[in-house]
MOPAC internal coordinates of N, CA, C and O (Angstrom, degrees):
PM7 1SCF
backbone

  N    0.0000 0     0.00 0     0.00 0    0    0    0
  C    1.4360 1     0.00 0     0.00 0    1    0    0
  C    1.5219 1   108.38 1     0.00 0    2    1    0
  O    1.2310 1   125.51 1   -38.88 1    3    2    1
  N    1.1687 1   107.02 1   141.12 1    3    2    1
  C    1.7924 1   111.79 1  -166.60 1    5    3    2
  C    1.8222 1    87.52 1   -98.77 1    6    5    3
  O    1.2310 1   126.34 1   -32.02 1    7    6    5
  N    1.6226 1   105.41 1   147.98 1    7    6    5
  C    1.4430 1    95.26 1  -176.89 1    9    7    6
  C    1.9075 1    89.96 1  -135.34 1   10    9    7
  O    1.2310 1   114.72 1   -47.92 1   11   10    9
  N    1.6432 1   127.61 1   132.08 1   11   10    9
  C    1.0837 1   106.13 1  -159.49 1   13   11   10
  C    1.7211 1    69.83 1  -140.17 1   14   13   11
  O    1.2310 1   123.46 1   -47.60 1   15   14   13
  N    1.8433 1   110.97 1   132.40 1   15   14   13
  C    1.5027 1   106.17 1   164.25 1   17   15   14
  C    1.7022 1    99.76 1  -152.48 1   18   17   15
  O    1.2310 1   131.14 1    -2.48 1   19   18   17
  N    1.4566 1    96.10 1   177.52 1   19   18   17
  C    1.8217 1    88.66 1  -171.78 1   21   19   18
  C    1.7412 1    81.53 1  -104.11 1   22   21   19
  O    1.2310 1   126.11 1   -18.53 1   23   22   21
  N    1.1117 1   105.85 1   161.47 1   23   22   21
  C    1.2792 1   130.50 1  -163.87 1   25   23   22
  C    1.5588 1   111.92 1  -135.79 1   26   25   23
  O    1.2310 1   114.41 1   -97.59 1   27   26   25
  N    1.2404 1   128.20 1    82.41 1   27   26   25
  C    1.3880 1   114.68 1   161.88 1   29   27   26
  C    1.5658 1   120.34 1  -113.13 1   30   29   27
  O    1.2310 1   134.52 1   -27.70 1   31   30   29
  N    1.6295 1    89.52 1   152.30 1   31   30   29
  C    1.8114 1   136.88 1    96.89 1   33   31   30
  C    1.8555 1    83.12 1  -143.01 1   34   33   31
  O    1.2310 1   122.41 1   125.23 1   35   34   33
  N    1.1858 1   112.98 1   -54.77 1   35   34   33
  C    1.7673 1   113.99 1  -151.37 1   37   35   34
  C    1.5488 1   109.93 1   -86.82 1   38   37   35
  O    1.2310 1   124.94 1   170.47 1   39   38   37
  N    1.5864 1   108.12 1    -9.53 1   39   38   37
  C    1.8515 1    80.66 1  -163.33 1   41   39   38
  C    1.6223 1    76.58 1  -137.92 1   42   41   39
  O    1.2310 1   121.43 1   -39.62 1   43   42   41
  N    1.5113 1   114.86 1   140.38 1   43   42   41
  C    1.8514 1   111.77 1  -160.30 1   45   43   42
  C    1.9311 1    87.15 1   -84.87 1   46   45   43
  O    1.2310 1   117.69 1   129.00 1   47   46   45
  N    1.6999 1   122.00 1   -51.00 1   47   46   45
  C    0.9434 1   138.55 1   170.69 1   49   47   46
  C    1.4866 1   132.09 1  -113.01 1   50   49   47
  O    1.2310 1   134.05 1   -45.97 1   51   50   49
  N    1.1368 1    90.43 1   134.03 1   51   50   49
  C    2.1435 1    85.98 1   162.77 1   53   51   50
  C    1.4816 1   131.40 1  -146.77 1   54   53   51
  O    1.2310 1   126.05 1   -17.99 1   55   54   53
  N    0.8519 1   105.98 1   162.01 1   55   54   53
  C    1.8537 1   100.21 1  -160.62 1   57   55   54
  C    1.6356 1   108.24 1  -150.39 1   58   57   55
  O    1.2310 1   127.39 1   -76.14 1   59   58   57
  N    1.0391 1   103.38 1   103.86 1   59   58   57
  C    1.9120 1    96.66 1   174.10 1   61   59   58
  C    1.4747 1    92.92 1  -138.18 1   62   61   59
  O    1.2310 1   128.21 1     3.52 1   63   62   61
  N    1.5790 1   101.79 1  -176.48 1   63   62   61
  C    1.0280 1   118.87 1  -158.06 1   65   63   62
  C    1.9180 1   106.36 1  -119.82 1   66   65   63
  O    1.2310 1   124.37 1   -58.16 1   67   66   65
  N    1.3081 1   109.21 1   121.84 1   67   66   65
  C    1.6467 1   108.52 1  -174.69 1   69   67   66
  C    1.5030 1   105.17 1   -83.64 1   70   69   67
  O    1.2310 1   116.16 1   -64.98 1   71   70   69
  N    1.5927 1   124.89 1   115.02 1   71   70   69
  C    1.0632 1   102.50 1   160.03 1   73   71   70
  C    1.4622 1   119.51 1  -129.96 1   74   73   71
  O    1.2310 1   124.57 1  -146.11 1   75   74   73
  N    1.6186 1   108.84 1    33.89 1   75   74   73
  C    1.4878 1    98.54 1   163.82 1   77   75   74
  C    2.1965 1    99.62 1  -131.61 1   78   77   75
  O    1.2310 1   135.66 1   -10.04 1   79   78   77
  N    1.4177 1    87.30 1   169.96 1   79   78   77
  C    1.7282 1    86.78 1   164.84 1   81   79   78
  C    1.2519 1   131.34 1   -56.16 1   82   81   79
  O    1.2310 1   112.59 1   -39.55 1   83   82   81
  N    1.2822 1   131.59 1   140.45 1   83   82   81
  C    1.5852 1   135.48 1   140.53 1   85   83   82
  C    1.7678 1   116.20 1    15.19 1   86   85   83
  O    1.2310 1   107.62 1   -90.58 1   87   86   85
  N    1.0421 1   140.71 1    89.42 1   87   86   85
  C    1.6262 1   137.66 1  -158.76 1   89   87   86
  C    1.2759 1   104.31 1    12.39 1   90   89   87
  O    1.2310 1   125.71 1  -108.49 1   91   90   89
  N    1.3649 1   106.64 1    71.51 1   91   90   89
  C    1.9422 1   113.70 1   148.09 1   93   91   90
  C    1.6319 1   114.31 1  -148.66 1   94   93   91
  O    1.2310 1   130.63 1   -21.95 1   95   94   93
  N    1.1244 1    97.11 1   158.05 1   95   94   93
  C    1.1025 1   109.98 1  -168.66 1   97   95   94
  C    1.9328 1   135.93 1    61.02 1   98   97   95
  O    1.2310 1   134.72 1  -119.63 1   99   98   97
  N    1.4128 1    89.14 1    60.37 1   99   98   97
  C    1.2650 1   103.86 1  -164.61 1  101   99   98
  C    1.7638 1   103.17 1   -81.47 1  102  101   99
  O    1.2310 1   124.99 1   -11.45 1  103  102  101
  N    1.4528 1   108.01 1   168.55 1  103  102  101
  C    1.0941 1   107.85 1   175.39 1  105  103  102
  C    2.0215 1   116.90 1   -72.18 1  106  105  103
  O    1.2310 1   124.48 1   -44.13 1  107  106  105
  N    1.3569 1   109.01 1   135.87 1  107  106  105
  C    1.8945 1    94.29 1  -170.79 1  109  107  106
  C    1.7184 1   126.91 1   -50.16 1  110  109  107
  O    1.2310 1   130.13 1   160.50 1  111  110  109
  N    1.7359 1    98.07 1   -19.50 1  111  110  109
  C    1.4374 1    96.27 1  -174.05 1  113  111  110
  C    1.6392 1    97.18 1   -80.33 1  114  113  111
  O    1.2310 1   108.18 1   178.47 1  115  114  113
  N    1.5303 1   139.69 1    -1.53 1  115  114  113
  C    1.3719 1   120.07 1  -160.29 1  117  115  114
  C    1.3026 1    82.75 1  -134.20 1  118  117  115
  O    1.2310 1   126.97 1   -49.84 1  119  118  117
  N    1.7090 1   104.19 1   130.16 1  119  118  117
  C    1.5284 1   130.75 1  -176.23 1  121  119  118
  C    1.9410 1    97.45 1  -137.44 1  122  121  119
  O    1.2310 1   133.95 1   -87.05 1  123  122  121
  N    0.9393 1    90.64 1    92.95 1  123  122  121
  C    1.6253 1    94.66 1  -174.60 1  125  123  122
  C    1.5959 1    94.81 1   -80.48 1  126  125  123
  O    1.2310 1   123.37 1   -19.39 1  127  126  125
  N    1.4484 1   111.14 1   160.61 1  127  126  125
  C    1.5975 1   113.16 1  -173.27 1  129  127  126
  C    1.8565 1    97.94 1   -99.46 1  130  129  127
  O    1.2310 1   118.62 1   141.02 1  131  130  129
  N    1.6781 1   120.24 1   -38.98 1  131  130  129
  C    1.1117 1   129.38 1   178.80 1  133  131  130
  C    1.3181 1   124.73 1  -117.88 1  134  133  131
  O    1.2310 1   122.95 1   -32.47 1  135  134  133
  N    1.1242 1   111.95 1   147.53 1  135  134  133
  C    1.6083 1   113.72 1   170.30 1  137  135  134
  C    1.6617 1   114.16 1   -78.41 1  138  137  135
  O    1.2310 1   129.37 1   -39.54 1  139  138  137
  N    1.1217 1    99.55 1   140.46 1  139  138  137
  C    1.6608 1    99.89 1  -174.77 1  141  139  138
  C    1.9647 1    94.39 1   -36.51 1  142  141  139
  O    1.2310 1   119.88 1   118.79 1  143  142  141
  N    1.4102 1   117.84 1   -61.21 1  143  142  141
  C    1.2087 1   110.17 1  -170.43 1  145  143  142
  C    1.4759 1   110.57 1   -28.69 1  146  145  143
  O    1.2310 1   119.96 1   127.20 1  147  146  145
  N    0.9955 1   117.69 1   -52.80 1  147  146  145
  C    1.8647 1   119.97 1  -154.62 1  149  147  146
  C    1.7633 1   103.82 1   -91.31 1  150  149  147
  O    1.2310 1   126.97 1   177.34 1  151  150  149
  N    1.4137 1   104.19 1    -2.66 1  151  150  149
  C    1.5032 1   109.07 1   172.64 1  153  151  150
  C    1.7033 1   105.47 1  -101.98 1  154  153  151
  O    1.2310 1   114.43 1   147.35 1  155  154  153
  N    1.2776 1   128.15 1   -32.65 1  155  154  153
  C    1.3829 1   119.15 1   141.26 1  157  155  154
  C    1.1304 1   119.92 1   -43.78 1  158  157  155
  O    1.2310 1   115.10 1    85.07 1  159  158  157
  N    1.4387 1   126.89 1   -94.93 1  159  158  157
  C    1.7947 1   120.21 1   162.18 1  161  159  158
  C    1.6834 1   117.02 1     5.01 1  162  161  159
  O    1.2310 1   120.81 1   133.48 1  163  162  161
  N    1.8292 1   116.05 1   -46.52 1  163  162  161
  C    1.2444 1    95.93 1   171.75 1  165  163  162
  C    1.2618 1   127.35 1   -85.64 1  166  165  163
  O    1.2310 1   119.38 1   163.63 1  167  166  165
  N    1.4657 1   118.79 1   -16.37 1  167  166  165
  C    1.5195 1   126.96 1   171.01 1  169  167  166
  C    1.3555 1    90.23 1   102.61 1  170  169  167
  O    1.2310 1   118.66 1  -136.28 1  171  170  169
  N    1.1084 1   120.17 1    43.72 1  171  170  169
  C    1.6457 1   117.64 1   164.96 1  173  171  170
  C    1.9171 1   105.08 1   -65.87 1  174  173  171
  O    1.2310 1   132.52 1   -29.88 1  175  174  173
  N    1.3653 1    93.42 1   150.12 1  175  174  173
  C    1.3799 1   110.98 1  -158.90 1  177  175  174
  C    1.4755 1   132.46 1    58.73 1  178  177  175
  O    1.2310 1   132.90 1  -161.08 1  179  178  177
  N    1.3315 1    92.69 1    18.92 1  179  178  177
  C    1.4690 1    94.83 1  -176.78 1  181  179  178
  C    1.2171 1   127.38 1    78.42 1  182  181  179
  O    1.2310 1   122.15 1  -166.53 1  183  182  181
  N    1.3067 1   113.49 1    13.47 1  183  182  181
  C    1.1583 1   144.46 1  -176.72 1  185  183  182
  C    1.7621 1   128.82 1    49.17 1  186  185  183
  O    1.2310 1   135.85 1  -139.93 1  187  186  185
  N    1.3956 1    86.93 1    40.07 1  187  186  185
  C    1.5577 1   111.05 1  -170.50 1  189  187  186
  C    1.8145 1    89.72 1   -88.01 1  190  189  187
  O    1.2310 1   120.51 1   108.21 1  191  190  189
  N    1.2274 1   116.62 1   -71.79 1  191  190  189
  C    1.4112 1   137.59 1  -177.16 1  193  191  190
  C    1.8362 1   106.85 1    -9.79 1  194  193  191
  O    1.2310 1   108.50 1   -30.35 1  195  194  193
  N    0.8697 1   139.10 1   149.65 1  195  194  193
  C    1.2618 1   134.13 1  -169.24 1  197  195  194
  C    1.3518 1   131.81 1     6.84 1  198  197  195
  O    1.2310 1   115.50 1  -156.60 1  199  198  197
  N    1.8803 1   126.14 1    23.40 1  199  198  197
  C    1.1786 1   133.97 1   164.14 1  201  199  198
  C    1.5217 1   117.82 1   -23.68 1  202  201  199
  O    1.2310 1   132.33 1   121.61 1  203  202  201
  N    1.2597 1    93.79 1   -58.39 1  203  202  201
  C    1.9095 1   101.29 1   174.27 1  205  203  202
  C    1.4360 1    99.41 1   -37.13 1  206  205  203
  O    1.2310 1   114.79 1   117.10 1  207  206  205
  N    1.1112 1   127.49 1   -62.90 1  207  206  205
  C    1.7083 1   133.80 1  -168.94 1  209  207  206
  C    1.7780 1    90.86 1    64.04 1  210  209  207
  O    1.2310 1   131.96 1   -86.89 1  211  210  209
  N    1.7976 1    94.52 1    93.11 1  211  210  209
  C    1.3656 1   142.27 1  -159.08 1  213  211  210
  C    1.9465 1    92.25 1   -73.45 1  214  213  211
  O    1.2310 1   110.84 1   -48.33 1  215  214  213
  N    0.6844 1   134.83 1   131.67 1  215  214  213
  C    1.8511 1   131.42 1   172.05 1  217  215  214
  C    1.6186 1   108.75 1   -69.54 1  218  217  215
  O    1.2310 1   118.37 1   151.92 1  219  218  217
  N    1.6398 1   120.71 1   -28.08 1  219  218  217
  C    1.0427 1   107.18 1   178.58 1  221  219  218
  C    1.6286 1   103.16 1   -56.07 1  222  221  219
  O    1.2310 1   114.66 1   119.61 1  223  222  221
  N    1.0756 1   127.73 1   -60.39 1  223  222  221
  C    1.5791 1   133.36 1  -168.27 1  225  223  222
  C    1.5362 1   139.37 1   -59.50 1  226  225  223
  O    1.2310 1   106.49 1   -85.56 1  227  226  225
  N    1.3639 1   142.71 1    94.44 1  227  226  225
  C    0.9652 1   143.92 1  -173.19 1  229  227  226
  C    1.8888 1   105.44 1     6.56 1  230  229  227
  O    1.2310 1   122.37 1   -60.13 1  231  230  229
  N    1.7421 1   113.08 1   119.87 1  231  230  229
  C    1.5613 1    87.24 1   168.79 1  233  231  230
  C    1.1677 1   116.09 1   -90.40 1  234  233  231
  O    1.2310 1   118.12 1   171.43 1  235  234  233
  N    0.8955 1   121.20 1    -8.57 1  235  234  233
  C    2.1256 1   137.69 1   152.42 1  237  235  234
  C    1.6772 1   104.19 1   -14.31 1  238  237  235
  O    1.2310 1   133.20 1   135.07 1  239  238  237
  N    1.3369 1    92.09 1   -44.93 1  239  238  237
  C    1.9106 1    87.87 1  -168.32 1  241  239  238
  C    1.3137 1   105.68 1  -108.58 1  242  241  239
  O    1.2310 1   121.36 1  -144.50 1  243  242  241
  N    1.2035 1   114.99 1    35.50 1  243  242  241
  C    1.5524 1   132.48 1   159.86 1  245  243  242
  C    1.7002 1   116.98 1  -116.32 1  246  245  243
  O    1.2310 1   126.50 1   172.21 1  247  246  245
  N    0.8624 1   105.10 1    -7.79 1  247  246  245
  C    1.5839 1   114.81 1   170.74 1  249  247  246
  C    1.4860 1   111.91 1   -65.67 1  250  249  247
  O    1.2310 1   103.38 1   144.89 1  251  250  249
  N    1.5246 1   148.17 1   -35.11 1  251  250  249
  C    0.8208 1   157.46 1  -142.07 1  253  251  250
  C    1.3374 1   119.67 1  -131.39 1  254  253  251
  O    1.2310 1   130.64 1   148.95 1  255  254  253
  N    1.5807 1    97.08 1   -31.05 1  255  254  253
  C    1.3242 1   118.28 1  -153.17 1  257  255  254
  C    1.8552 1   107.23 1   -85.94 1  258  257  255
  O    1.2310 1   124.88 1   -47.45 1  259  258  257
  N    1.6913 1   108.23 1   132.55 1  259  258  257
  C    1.9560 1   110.61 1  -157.66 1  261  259  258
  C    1.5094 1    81.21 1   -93.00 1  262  261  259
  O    1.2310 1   131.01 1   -71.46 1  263  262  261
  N    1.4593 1    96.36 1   108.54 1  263  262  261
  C    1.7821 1   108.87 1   173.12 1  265  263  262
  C    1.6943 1    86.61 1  -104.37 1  266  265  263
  O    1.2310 1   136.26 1   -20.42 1  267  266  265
  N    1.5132 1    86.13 1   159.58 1  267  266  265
  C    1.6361 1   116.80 1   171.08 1  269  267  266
  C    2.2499 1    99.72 1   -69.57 1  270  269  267
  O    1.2310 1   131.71 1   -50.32 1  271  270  269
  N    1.3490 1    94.99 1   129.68 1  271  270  269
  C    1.6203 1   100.06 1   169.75 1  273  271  270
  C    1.3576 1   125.95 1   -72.81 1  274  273  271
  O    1.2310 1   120.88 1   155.57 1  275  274  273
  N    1.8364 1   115.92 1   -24.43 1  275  274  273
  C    1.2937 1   117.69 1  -170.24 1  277  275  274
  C    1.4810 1    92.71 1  -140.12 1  278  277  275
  O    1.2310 1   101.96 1  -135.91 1  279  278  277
  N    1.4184 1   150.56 1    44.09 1  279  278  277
  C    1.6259 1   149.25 1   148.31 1  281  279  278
  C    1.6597 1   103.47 1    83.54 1  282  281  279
  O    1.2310 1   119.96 1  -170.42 1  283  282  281
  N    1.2939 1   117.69 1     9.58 1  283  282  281
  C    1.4893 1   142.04 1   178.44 1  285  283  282
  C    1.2518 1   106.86 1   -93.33 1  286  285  283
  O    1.2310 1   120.28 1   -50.11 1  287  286  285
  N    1.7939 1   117.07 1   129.89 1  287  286  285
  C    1.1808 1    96.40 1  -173.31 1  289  287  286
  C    1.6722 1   102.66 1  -111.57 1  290  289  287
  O    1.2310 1   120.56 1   -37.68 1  291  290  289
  N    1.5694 1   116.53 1   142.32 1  291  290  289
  C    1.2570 1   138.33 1  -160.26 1  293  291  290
  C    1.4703 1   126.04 1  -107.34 1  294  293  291
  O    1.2310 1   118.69 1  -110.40 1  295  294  293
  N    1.6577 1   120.10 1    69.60 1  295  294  293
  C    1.0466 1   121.86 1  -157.89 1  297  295  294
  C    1.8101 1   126.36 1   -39.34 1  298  297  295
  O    1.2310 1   134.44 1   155.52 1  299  298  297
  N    1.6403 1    89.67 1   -24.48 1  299  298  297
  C    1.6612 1   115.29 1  -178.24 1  301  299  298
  C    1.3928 1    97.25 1   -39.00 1  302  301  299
  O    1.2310 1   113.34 1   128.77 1  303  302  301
  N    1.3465 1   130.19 1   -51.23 1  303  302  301
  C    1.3996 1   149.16 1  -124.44 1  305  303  302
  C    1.4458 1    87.68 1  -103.84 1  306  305  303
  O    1.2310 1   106.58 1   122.23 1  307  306  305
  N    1.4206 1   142.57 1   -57.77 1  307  306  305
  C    0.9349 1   125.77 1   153.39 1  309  307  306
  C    1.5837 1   137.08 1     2.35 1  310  309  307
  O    1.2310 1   104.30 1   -85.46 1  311  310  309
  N    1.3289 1   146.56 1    94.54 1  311  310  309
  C    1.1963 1   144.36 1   144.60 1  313  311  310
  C    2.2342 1   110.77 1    15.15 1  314  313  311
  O    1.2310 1   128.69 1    96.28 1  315  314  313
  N    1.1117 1   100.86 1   -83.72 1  315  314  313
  C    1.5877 1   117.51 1   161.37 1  317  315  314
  C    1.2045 1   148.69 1   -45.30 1  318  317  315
  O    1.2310 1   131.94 1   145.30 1  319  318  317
  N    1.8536 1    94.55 1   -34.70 1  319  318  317
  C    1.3822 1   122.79 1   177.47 1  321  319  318
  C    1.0719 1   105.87 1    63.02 1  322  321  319
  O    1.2310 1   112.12 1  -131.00 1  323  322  321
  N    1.9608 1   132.47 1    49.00 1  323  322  321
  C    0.9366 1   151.08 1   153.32 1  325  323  322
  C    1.5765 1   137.52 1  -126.19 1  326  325  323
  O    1.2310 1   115.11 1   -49.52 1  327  326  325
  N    1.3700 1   126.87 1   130.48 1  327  326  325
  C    1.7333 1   111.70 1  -164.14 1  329  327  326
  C    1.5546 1    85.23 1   -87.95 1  330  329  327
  O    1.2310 1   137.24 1   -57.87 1  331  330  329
  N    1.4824 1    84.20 1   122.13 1  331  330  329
  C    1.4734 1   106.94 1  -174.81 1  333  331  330
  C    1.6929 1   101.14 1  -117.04 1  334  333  331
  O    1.2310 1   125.39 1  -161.04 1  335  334  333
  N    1.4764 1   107.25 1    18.96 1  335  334  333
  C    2.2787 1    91.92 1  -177.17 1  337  335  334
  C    1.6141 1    74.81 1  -144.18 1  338  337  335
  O    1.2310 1   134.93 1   -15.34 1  339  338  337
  N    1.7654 1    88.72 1   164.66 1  339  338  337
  C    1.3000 1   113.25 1  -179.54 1  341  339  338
  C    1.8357 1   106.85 1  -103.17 1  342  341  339
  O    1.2310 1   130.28 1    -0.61 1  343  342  341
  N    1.2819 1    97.78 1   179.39 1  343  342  341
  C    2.1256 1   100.79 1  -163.00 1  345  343  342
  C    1.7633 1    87.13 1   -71.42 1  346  345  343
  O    1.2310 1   112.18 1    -1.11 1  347  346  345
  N    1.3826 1   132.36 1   178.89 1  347  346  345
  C    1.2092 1   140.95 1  -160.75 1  349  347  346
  C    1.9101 1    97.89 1  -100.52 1  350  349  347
  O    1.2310 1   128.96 1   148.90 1  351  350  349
  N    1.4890 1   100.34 1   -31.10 1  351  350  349
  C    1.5811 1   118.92 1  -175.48 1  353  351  350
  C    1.4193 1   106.82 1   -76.00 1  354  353  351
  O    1.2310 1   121.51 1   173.19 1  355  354  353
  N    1.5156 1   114.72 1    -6.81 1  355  354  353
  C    1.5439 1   104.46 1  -175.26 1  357  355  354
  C    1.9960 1    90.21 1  -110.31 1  358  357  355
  O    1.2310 1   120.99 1   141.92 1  359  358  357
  N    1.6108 1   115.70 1   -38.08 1  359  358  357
  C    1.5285 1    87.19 1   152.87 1  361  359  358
  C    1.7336 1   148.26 1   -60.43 1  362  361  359
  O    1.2310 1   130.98 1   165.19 1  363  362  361
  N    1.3883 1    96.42 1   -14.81 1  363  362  361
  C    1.4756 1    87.56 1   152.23 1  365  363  362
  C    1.2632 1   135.70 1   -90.76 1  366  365  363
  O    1.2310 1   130.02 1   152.58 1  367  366  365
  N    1.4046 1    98.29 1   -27.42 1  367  366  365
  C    1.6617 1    98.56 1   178.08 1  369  367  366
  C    1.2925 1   129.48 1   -37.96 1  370  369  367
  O    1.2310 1   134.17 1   145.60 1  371  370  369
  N    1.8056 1    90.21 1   -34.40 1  371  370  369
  C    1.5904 1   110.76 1  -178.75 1  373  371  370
  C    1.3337 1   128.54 1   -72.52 1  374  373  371
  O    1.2310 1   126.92 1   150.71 1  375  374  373
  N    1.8448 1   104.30 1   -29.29 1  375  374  373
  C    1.4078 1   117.84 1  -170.09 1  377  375  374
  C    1.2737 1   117.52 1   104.14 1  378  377  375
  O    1.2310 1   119.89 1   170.69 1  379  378  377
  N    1.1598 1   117.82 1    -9.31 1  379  378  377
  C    1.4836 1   141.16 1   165.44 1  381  379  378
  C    1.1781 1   111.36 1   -20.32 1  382  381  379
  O    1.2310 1   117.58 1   118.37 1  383  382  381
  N    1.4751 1   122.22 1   -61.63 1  383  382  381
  C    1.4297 1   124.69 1  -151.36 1  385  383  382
  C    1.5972 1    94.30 1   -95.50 1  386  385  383
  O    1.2310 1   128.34 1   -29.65 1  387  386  385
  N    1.6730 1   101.54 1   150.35 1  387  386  385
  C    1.3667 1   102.92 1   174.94 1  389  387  386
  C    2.0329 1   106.60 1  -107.83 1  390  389  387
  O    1.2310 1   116.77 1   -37.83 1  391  390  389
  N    1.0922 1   123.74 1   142.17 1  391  390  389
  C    1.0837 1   114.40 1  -165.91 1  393  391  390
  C    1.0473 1   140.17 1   -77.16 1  394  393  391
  O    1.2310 1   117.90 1  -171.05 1  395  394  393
  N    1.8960 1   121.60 1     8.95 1  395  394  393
  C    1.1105 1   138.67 1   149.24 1  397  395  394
  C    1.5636 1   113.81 1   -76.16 1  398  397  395
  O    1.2310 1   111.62 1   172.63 1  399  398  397
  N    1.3854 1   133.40 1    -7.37 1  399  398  397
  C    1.6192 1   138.68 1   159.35 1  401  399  398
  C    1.5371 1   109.12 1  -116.55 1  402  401  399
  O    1.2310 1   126.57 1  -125.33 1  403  402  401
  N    1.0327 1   104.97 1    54.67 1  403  402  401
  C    2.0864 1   103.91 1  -179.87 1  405  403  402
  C    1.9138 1   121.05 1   -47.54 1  406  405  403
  O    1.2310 1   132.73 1   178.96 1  407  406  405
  N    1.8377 1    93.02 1    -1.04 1  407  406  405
  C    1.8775 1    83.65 1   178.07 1  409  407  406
  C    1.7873 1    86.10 1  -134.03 1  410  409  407
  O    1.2310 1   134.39 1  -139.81 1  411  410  409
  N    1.4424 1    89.78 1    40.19 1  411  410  409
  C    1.6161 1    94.82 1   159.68 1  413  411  410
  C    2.0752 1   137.46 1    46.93 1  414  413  411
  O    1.2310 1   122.74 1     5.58 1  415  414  413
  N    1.1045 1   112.35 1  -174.42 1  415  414  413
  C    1.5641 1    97.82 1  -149.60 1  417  415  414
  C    1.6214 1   123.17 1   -44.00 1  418  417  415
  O    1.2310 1   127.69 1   170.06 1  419  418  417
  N    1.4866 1   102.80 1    -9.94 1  419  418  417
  C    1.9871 1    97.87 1  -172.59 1  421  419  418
  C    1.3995 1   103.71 1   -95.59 1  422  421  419
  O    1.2310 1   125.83 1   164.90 1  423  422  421
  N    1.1589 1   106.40 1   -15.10 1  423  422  421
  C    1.9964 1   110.20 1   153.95 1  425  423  422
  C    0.7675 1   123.23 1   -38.71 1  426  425  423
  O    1.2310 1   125.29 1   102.16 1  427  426  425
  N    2.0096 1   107.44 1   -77.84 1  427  426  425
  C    1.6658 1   120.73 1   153.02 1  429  427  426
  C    1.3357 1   119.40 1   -19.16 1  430  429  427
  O    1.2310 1   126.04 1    91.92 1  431  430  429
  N    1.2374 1   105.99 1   -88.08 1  431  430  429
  C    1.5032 1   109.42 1   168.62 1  433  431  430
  C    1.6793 1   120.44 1    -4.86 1  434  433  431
  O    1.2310 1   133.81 1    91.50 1  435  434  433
  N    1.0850 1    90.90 1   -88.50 1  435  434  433
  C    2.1104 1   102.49 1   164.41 1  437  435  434
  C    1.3098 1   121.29 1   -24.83 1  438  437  435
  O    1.2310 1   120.51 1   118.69 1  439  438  437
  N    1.7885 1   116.62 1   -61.31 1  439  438  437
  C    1.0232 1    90.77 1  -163.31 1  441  439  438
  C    1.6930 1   103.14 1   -98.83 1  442  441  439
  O    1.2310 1   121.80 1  -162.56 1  443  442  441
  N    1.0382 1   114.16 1    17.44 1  443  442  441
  C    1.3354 1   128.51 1   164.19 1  445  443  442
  C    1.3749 1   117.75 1   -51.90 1  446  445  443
  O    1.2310 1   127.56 1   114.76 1  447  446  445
  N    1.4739 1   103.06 1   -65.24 1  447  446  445
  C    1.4096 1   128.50 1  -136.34 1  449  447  446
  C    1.9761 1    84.38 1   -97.73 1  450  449  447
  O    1.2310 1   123.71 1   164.53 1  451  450  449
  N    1.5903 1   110.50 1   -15.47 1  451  450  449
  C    1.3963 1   109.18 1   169.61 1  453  451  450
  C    1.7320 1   126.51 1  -100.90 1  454  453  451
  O    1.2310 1   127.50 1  -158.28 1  455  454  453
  N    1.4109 1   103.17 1    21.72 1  455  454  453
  C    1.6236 1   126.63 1   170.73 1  457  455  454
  C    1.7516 1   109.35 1   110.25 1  458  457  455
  O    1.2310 1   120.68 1   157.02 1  459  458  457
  N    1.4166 1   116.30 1   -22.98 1  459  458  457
  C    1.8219 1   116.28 1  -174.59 1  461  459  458
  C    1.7877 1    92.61 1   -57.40 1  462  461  459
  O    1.2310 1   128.32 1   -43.96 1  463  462  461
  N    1.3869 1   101.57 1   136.04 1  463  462  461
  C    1.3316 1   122.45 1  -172.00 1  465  463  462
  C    2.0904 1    98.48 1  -135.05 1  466  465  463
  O    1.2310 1   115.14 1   -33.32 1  467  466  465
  N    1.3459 1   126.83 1   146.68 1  467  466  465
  C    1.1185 1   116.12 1   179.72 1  469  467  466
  C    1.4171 1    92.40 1   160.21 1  470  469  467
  O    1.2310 1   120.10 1   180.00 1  471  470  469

């Protein structure tokens, strides 16, 4: 199934192609402990990280999920109650990001963990 949506702040469009199920069939070396859902739920990133609540992504796992109220990110919100991620501008600086995930690995993650294989 081809999945094509606009995506903002960083990517205007995107379009790949799903070709496995809903978290199955992962590769054997990657045993993730959470589903992006339940890593929203903890307010990972401080709950800055997909605030927009993106249309490509289930809004199911936005129900739960401790987003930032004003695009500020809120360590409170955190699981730990610690800023545990770095700014998005210091993963590129690095080269980090690959340019089919421009807001970097919990993107991946997503559309991973929602069948895009590549």
């Amino acid at each position: 199934m081809q999945k094509t949506f606009i995506s903002k702040p960083t990517q205007s469009t995107c379009n790949y192609l799903i070709t496995e199920k809903v978290g199955k069939n992962f590769h054997s070396n990657f045993k993730p402990q959470l589903t992006p859902k339940e890593m929203l739920a903890l307010g990972v990133f401080g709950g800055l990280y997909f605030s927009d609540k993106p249309a490509e992504l289930p809004q199911t796992w936005f129900k739960k999920a401790k987003l930032s109220p004003d695009g500020k990110r809120h360590q409170e919100l955190n699981f730990y109650g610690v800023n545990a991620s770095q700014s998005l501008a210091l993963w590129q600086e690095k080269g980090w990001i690959h340019h089919d995930d421009p807001r970097g690995w919990f993107q991946w993650y997503c559309r991973y963990y929602l069948g895009r294989r590549h």
